[in-house]
C-alpha positions in Angstrom: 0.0 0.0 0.0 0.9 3.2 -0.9 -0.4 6.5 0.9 -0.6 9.3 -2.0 0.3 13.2 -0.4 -2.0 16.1 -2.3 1.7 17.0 -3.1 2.1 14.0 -5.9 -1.0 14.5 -7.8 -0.4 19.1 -8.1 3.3 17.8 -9.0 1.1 15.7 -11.9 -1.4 18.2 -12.8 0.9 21.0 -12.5 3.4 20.1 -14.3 6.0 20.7 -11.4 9.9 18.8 -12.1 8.7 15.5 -10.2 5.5 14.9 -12.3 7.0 11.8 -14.2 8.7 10.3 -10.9 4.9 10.6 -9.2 3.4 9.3 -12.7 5.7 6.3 -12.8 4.7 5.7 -9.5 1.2 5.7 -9.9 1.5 3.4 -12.8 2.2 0.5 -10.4 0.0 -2.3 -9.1 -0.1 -1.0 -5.4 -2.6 -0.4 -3.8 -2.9 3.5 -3.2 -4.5 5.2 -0.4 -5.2 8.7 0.4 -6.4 10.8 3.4 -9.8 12.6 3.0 -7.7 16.0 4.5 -5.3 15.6 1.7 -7.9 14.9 -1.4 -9.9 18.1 0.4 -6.4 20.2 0.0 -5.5 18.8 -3.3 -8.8 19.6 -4.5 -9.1 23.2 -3.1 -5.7 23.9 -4.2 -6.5 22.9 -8.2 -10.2 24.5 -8.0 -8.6 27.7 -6.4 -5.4 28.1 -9.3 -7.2 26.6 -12.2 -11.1 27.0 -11.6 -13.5 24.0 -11.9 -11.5 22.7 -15.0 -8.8 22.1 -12.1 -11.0 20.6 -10.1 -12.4 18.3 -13.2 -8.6 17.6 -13.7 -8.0 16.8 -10.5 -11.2 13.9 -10.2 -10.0 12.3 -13.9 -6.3 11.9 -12.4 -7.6 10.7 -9.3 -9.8 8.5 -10.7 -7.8 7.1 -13.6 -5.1 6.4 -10.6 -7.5 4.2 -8.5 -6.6 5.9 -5.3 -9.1 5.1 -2.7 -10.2 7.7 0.6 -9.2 7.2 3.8 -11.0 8.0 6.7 -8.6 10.9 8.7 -10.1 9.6 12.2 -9.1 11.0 15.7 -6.2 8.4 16.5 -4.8 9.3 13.1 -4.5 12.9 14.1 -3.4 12.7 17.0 -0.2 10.3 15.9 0.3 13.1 13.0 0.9 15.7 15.5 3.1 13.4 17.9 5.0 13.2 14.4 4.7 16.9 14.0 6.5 18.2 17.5 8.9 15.6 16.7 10.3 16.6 13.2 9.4 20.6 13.3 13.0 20.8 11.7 12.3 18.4 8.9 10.6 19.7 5.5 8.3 17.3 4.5 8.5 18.5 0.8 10.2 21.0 -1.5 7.4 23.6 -0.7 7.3 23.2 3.1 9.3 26.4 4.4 10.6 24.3 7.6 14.7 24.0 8.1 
């Protein structure tokens, strides 16, 4: 199993320098898996650059991928921000402004 971020699929729609790493990704036969939270962000983020042919973009590639929801349930968040206070320092991707 694979957890997608909302990260991969902009990369993919956006044409950003690690869309064919994320595409070659999502070509495999995991299983893939992403949070509610992050297809709610992803979603917001291509509706809110691009309009609702961002959003329609964002369904097809989402769709095509076979990435199922997750549930982001209370035990979840609560291990997230555990993780959080742990790794402030760490940037969890190229657009996360942490050092």
């Amino acid at each position: 199993m694979i957890v997608v971020d909302s990260s991969c699929l902009l990369a993919i729609l956006q044409n950003e320098p690690e869309k064919r790493a994320f595409e070659e990704a999502l070509a495999g036969d995991d299983r893939f898996v992403m949070s509610a939270v992050n297809v709610h962000e992803a979603l917001c983020v291509m509706r809110g650059r691009h309009g609702p042919a961002g959003a329609t973009r964002f369904w097809e590639l989402f769709t095509a991928a076979g990435i199922e929801i997750m549930a982001f349930d209370e035990l979840q968040m609560r291990a997230a921000a555990v993780y959080e206070s742990r790794w402030q320092s760490v940037p969890l991707n190229r657009h996360d402004g942490r050092r």
